[in-house]
Backbone as a ProteinNet text record, in pm:
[ID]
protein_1_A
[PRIMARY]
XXXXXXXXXXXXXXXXXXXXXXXXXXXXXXXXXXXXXXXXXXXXXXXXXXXXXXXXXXXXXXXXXXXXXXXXXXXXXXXXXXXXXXXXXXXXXXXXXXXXXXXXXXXXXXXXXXXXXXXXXXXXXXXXXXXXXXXXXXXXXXXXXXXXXXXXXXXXXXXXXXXXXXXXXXXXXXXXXXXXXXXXXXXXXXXXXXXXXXXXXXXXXXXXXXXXXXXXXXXXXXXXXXXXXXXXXXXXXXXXXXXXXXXXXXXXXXXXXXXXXXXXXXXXXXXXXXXXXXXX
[TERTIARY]
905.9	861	864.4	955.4	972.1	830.6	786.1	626.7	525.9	525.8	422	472.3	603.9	595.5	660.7	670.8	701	587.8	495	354.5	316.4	326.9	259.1	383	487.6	582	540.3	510.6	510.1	390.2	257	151.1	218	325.8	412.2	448.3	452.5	470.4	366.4	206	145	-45.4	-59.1	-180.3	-202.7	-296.4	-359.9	-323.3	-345.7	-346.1	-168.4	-119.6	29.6	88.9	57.9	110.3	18.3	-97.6	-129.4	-63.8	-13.2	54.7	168.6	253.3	342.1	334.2	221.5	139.7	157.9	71.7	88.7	183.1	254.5	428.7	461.7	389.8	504.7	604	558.4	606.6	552.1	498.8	433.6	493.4	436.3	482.4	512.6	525.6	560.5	662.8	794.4	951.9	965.9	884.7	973.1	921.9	853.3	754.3	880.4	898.7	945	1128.3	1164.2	1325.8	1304.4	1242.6	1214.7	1209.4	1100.3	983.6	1164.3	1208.1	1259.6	1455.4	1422.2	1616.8	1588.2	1461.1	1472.8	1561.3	1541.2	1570.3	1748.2	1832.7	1956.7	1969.8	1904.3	1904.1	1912.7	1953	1926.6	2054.4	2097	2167.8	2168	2284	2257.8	2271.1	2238.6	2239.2	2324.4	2468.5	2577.8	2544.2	2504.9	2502.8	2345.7	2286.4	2168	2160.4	2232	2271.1	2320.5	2424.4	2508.5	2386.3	2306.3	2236.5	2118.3	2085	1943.8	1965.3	2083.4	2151.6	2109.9	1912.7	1930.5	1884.4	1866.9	1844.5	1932	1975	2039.6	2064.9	2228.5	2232.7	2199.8	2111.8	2117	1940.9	1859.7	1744.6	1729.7	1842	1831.7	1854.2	1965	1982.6	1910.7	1796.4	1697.9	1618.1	1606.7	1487.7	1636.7	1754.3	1847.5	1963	1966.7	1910	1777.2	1725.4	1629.6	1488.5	1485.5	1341.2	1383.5	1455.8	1469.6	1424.4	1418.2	1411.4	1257.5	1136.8	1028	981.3	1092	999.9	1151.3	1138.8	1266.2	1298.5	1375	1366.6	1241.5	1278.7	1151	1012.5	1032.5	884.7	855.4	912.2	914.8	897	938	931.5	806.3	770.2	635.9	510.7	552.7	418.9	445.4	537	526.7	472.7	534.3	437.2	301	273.9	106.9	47.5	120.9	11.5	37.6	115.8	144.1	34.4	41.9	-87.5	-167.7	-222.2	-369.5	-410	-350.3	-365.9	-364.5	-263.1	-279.3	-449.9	-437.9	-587.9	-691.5	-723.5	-819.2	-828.5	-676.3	-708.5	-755.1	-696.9	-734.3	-860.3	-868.7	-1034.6	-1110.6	-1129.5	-1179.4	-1142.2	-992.4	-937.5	-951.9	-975.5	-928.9	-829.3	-838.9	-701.3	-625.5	-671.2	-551.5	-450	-563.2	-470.9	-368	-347.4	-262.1	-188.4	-218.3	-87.4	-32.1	-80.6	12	90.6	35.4	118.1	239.2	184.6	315.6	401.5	370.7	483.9	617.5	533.5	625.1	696.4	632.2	749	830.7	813.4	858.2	1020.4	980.4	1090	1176.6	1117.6	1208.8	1306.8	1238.3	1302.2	1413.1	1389.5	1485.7	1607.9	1586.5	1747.2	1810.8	1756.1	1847.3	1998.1	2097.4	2213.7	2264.2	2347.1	2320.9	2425.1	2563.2	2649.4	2690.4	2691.5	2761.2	2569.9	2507.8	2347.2	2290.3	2330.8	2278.3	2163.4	2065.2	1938.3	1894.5	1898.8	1855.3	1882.7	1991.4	2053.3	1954.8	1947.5	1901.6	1773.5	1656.8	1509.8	1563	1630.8	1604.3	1615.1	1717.5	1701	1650.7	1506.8	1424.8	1333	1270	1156.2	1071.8	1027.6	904.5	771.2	678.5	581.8	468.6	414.7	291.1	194.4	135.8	44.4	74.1	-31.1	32.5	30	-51.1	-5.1	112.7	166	302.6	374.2	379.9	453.5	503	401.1	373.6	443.1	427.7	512.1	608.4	665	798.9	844.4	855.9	914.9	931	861.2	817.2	946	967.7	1020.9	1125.1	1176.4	1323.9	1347.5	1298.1	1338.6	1328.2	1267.4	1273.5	1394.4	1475.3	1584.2	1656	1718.1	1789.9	1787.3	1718.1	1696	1766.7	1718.9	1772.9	1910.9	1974.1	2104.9	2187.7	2158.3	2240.5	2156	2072.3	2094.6	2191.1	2192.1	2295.2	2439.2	2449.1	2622.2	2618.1	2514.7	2511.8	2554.5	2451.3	2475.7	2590.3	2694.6	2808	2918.6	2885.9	2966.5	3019.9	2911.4	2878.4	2980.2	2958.8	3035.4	2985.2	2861.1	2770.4	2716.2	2704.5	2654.5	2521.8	2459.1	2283.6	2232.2	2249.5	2221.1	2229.4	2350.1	2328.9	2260.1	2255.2	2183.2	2020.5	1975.6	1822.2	1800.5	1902.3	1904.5	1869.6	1921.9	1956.6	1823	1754	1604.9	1540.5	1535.5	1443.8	1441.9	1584.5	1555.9	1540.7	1499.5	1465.9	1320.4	1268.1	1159.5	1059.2	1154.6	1032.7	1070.2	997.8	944.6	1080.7	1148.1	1253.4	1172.9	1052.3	985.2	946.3	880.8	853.5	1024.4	1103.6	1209.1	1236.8	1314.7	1422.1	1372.1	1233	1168.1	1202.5	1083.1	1131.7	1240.2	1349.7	1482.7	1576	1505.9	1561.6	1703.8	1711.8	1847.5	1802.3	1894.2	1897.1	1901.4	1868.9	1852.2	2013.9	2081.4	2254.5	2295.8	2241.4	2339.3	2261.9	2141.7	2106.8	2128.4	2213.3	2231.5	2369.2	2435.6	2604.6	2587.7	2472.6	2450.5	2446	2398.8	2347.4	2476.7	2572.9	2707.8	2775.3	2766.2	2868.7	2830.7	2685.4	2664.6	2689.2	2662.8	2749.2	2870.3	2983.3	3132.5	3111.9	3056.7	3049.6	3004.3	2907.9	2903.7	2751	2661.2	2563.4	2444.9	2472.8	2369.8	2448.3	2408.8	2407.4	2472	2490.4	2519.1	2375.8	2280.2	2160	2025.7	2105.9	2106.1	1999.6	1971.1	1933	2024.7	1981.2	2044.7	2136.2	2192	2319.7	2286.6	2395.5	2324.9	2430.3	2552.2	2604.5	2527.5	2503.6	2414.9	2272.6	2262.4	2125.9	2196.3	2289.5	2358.6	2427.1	2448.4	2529.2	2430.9	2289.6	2180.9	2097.7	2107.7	2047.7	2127.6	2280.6	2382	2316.7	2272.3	2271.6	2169.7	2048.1	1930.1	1942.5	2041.3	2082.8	2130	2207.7	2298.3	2238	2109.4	2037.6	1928.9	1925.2	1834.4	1938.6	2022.4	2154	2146.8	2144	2135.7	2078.9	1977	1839.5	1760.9	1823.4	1744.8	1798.1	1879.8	1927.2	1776.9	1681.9	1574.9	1459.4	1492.2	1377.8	1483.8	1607.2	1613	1580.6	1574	1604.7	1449.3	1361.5	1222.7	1209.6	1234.5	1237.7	1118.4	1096.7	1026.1	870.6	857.8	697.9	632.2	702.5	653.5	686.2	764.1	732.1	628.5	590.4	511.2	364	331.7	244.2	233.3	369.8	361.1	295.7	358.7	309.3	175.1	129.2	-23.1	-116.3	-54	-84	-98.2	32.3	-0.1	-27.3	-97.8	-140.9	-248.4	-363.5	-438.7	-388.1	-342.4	-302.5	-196.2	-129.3	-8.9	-122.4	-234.2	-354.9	-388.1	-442.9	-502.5	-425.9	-272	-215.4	-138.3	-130	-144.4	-234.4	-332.2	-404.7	-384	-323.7	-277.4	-119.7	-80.4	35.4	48.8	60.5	51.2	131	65.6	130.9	249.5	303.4	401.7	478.6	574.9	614.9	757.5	860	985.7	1061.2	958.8	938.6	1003	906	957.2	864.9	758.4	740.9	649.3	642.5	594.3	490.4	417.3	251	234.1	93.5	79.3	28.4	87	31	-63.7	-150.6	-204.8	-135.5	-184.2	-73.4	-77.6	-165.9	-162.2	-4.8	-73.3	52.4	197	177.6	330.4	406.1	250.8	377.1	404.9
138.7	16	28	114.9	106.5	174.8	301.5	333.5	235.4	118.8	54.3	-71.6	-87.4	-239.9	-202.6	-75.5	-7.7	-7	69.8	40.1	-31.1	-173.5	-330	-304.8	-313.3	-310.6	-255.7	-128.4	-53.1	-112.2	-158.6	-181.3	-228.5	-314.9	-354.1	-231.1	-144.4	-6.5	47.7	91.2	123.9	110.2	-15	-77.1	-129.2	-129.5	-191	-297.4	-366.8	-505.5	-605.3	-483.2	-543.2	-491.8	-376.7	-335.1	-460	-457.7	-588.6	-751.3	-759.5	-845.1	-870.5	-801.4	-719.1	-746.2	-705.3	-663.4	-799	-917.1	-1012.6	-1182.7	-1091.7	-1130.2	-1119.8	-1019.9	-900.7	-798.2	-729.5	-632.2	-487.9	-410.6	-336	-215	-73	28.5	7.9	137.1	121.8	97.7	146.2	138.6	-15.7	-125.7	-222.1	-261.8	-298.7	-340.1	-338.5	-220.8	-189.6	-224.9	-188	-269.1	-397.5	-457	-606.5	-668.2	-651.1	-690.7	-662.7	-514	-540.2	-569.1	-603.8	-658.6	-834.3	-878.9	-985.3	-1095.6	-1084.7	-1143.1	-1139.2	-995	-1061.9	-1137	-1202.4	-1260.9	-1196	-1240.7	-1160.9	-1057.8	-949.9	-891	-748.8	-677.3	-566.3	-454.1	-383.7	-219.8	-183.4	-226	-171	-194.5	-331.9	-380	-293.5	-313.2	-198.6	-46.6	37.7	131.6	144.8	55.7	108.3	71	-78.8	-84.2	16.2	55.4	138	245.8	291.1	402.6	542.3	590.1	714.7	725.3	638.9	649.8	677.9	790	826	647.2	677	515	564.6	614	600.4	552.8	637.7	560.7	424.1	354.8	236	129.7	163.4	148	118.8	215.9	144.8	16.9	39.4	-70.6	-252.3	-245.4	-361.3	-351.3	-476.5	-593.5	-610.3	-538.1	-557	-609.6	-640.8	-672.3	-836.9	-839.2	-1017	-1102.7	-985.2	-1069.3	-1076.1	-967.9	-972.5	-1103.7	-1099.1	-1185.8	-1272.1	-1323.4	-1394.1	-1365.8	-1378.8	-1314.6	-1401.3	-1542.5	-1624.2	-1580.6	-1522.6	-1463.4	-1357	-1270.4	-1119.9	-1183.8	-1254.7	-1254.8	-1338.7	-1394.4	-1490.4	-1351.5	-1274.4	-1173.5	-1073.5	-1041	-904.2	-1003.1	-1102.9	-1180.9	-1134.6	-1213.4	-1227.1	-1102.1	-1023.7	-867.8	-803.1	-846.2	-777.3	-858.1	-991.6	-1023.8	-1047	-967.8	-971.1	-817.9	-754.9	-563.3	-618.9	-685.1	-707.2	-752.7	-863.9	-936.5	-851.6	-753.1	-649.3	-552.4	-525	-420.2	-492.3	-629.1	-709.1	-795.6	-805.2	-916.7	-908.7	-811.9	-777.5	-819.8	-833.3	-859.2	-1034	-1091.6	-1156.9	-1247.5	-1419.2	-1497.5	-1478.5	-1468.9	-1510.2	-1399	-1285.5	-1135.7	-1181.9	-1198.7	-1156	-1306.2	-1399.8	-1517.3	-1466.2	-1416.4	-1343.1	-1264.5	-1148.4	-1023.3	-1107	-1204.7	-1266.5	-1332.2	-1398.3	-1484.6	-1388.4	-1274.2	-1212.9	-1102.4	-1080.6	-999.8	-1106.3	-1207.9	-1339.8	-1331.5	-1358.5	-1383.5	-1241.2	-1154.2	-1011.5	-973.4	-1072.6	-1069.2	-1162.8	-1284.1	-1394.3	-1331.8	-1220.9	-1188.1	-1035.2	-1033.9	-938.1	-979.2	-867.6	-859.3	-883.2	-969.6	-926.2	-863.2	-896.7	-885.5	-723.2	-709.4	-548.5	-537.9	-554.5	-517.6	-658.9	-620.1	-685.3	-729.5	-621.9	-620.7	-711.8	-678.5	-748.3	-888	-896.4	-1057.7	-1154.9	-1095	-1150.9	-1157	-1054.1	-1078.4	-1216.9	-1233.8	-1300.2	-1432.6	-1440.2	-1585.8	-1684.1	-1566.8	-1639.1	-1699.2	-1826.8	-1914.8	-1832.7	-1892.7	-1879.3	-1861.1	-1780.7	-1766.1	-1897.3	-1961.5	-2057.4	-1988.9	-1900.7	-1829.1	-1724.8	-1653.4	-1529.1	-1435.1	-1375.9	-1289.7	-1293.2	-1346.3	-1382.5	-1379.7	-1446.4	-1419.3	-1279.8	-1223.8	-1108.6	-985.2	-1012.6	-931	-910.1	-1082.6	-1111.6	-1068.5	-1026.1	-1011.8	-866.2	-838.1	-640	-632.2	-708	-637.7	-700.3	-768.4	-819.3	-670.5	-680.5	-568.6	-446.6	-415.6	-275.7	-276.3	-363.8	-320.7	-345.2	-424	-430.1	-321.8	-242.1	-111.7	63.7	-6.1	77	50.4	-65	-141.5	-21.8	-53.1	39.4	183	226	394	427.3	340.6	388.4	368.9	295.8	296.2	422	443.7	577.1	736.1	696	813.6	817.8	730.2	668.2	794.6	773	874.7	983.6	1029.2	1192.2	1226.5	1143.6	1202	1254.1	1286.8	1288.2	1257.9	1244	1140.9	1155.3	1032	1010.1	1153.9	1188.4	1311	1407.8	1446.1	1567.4	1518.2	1415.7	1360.9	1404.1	1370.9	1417.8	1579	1670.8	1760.7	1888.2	1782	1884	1875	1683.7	1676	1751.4	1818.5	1882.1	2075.2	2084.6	2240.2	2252.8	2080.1	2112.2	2095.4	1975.4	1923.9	1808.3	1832.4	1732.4	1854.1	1763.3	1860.2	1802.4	1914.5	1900	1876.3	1895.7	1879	1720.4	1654.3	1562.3	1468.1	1480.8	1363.8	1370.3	1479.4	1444.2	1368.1	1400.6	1319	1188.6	1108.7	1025.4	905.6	989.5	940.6	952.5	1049	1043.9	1137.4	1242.4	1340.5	1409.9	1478.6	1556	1736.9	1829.5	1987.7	1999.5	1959.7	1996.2	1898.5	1806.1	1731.8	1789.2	1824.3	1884.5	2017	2099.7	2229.1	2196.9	2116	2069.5	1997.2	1961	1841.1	2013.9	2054.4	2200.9	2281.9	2313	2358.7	2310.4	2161.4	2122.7	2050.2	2111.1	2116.5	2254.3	2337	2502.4	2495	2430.7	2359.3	2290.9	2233.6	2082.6	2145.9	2267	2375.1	2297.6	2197.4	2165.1	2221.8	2370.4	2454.3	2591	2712.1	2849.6	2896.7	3030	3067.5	3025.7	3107.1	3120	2980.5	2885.4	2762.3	2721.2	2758	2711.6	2642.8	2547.5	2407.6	2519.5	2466.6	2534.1	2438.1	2509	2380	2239.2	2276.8	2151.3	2079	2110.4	1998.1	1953.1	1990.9	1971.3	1892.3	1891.1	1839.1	1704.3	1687.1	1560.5	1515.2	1508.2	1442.5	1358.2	1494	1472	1283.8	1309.2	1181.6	1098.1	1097.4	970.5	910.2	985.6	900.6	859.6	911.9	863.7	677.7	679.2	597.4	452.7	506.4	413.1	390.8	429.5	380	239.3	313.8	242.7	57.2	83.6	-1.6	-105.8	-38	-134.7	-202.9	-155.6	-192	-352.1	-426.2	-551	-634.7	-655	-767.5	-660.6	-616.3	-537.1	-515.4	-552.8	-583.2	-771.5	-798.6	-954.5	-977.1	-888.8	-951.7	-905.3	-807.8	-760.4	-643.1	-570.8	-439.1	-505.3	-602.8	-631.9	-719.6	-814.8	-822.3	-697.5	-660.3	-578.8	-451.8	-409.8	-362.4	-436.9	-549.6	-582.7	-612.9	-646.8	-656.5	-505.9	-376.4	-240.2	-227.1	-297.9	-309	-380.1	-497.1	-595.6	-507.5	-449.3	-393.7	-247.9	-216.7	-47.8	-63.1	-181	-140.2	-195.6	-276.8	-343	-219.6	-157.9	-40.9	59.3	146.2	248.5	214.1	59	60.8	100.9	10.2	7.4	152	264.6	390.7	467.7	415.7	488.6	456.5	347.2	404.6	422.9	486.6	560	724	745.1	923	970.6	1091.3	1231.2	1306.2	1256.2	1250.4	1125.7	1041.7	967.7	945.9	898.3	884.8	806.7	770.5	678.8	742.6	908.4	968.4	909	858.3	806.1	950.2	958.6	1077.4	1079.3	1179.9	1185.8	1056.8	1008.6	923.5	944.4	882.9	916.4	800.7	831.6	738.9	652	565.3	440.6	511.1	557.8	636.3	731.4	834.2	955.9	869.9	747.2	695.1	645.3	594.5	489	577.6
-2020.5	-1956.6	-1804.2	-1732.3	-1576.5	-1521	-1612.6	-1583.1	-1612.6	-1670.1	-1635.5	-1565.7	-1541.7	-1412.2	-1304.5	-1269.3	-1133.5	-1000.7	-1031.8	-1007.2	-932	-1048.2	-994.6	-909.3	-887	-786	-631.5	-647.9	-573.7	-496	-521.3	-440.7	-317.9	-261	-176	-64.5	-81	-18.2	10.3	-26.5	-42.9	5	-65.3	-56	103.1	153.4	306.4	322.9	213.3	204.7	248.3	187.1	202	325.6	388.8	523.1	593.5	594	643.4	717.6	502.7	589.6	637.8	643	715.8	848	896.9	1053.7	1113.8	1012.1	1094.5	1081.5	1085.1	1090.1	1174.4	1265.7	1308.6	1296.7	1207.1	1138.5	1155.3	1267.8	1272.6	1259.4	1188.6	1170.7	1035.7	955.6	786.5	776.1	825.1	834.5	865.4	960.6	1025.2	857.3	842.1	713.8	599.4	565.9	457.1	422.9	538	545.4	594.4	629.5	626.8	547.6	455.9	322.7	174.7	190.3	93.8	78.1	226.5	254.1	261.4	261.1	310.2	194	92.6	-43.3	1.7	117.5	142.2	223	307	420.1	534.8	671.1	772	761.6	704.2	720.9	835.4	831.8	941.1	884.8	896.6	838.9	716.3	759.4	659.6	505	459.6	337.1	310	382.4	340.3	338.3	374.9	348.7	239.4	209.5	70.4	-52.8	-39.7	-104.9	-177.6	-90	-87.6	-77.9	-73.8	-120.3	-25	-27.3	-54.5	107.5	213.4	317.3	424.9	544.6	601.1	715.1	726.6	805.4	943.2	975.1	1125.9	1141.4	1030.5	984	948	870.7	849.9	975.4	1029.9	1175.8	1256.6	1268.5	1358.4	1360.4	1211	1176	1160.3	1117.5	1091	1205.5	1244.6	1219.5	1329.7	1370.6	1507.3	1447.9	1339	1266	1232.6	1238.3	1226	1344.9	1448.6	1602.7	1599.9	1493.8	1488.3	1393.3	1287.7	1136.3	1088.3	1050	942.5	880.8	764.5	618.9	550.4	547.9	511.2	482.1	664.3	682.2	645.4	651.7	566.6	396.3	331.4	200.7	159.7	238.7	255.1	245.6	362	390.9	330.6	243.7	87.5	-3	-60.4	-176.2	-145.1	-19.5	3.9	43.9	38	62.5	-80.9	-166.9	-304.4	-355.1	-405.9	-452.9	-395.4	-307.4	-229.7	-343	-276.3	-348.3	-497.3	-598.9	-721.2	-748	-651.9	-693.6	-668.5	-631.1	-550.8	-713.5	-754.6	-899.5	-1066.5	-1038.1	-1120.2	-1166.7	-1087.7	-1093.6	-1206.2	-1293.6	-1373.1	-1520.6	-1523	-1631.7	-1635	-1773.2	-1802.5	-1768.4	-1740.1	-1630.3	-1778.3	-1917.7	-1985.8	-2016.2	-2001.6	-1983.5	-1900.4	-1734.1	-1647.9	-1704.3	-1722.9	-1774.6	-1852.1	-1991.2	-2086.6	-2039.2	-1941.5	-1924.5	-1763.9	-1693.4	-1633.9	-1727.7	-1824.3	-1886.6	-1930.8	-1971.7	-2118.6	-1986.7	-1875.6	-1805.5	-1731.2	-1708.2	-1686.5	-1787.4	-1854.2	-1982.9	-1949.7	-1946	-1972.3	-1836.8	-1713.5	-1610.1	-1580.3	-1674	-1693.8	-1750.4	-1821.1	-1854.9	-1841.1	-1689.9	-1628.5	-1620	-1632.1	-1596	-1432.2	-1381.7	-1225.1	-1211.6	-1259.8	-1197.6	-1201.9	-1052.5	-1003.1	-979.3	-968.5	-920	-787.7	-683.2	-560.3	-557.3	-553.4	-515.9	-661.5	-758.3	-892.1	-855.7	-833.7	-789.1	-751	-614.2	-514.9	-541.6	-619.6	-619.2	-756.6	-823	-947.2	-922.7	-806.7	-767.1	-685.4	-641.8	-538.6	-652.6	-566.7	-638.3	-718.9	-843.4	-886.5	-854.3	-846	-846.7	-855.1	-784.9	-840.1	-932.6	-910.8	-975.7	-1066.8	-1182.8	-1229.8	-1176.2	-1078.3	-1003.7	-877.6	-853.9	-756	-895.3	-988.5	-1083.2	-1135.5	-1186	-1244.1	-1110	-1014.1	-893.4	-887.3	-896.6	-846.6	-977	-1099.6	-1235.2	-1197.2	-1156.6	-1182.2	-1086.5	-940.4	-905.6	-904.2	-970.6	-1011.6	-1130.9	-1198.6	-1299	-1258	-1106.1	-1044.3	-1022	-951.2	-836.7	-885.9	-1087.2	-1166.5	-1200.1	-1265.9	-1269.6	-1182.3	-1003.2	-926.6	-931.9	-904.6	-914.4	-1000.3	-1132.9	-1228.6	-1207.7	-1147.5	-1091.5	-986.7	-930.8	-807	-883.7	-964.1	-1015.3	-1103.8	-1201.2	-1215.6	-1143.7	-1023	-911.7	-820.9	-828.7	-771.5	-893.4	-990.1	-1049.4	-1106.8	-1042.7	-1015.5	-871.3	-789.5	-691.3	-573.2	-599.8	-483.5	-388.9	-288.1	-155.2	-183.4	-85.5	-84.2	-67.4	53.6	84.3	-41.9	-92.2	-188.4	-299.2	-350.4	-461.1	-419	-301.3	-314	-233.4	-221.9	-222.4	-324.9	-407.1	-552.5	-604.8	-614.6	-668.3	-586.6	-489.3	-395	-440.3	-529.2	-557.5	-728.6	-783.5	-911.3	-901.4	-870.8	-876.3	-760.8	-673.1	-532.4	-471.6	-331.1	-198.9	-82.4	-46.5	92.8	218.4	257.8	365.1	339.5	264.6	233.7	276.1	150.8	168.1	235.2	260.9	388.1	516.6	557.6	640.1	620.3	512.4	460.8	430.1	439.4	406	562.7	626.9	764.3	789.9	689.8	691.8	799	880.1	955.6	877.6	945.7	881	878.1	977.8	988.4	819.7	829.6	672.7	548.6	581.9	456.4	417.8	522	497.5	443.6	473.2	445.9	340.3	293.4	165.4	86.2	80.7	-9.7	-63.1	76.9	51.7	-15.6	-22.2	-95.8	-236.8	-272	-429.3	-471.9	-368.6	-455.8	-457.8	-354.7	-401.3	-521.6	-538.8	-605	-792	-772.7	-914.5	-977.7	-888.7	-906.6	-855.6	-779.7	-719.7	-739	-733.9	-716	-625.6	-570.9	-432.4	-366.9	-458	-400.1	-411.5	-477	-458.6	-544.2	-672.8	-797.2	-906.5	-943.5	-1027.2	-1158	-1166.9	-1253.9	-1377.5	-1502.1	-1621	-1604.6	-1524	-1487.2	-1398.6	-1338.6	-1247	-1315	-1380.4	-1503.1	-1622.7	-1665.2	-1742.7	-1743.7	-1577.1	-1563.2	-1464.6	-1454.7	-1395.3	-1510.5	-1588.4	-1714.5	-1791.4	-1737	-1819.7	-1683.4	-1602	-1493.4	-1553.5	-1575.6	-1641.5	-1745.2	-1815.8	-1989.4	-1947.8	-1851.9	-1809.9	-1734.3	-1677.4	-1626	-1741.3	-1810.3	-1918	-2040.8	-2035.8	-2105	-2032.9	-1891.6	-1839.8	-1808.6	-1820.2	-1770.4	-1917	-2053.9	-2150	-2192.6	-2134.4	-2201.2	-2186.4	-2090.4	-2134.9	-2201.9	-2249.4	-2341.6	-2510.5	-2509.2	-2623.3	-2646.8	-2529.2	-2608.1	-2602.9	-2517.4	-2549.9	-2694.7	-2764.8	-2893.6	-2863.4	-2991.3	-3024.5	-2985.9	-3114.1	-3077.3	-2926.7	-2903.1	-2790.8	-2636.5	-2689.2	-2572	-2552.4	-2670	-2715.1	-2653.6	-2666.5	-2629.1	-2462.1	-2435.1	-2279.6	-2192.9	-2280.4	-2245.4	-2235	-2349	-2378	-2264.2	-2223.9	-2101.3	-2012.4	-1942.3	-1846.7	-1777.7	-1921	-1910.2	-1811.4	-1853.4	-1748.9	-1567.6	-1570.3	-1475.5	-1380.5	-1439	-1404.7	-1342.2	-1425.2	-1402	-1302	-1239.6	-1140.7	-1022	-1026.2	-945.9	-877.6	-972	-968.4	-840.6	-864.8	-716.5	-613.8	-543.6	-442.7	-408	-511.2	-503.1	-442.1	-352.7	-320	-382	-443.7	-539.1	-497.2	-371.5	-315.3	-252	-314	-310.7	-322.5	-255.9	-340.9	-439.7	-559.6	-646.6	-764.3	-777.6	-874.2	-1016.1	-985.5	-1127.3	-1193.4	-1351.1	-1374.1	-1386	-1432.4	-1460.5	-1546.1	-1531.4	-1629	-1783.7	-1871.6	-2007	-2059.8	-2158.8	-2281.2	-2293.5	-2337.6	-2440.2	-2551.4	-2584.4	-2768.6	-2770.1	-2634.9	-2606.4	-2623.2	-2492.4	-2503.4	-2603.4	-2709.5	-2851.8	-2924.8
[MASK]
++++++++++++++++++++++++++++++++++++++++++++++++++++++++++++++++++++++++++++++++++++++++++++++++++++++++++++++++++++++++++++++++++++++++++++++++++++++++++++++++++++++++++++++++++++++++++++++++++++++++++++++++++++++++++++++++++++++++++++++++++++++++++++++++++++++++++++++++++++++++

């Protein structure tokens, strides 16, 4: 389910439409945008609580952008201008479908978002208890991404017990399967912490001398995703087997569209996309 309501999430990061409106807020640049748009739900906070939150970003990167973006936008206003650039980009992939399609496919992720877990998950918290949506697309957003960051919530308590810092955690993804030129940018590590993030997964028995993934570190990455799956499944048992089944169905096409403008390099991590046939 996180591959098809991640997506609709993500257009928020991504699409023109939503850096847009971002822009005229006052929000200019992707970074002010993006720690604005998705701290705003804590209120005006300053760096610290967002660091620990968001886990995989170096604090001196976060730093720049908190608290100095409040003096640009509000939180108000930041959460006003991600709605409205998320469903601008939604409405741009949608148009095509059916209004009773996207009511169906808001209600039933609606419901599945109504019974997230919060407690010990911040970010989940906080998207779950902002207002309702007027429409189904603000709806259909705001659900996706209550159940994103419920989701991330219990990855990071996951990745909390491994033992690993931000840094070595996307170190290690960088010598199994992403790109080190890409994140670390990204994430804002310095070459000095990522050479010291590296050392101390060959201490740590999650890298090599020569700094290939060991089967422990394949093994107890392997239990983090076990662990965040564990986690994140309480509103997908209570929506039950068949409706959620159909919610998948809802938003296969709605997820496809929202797919393109996702770059093939991203720190999302979401995987290739499959069939619905392939996936059931």
């Amino acid at each position: 389910m996180w591959t098809h309501f991640e997506p609709v999430h993500a257009v928020t990061y991504f699409h023109p439409r939503a850096r847009a409106a971002y822009e005229a807020v006052g929000l200019r640049g992707y970074w002010r945008g993006y720690f604005a748009g998705r701290a705003a739900p804590l209120g005006a906070v300053d760096a610290p609580p967002v660091i620990a939150a968001f886990f995989s970003f170096a604090p001196p990167m976060v730093a720049r952008a908190l608290p100095a973006v409040w003096r640009l936008a509000t939180p108000q206003e930041a959460l006003r201008a991600r709605l409205t650039g998320a469903v601008q980009a939604l409405a741009e992939f949608t148009y095509e479908l059916p209004e009773a399609h996207l009511v169906e496919a808001a209600e039933l992720l609606e419901e599945a978002a109504g019974q997230v877990e919060t407690a010990g998950r911040v970010l989940g918290a906080v998207n779950a208890a902002l207002p309702r949506g007027e429409y189904p697309l603000a709806r259909l957003w705001q659900a996706a991404t209550t159940l994103r960051e419920h989701r991330g919530d219990g990855h990071v308590g996951a990745l909390v017990t491994t033992g690993l810092s931000p840094v070595e955690v996307i170190a290690w993804r960088c010598r199994v399967d992403q790109s080190r030129e890409f994140h670390q940018r990204a994430r804002g590590w310095t070459d000095q912490e990522w050479a010291a993030a590296e050392e101390g997964l060959v201490e740590k028995g999650w890298l090599t001398a020569d700094r290939a993934p060991t089967a422990h570190g394949t093994a107890t990455f392997r239990a983090v995703e076990e662990a965040t799956d564990r986690a994140a499944v309480g509103p997908w048992r209570a929506l039950g087997t068949e409706r959620t089944a159909r919610l998948r169905e809802l938003l296969e096409p709605i997820s496809t569209r929202c797919r393109t403008v996702i770059p093939p390099q991203s720190p999302i991590g979401l995987p290739a996309q499959r069939s619905a046939a392939a996936a059931g």
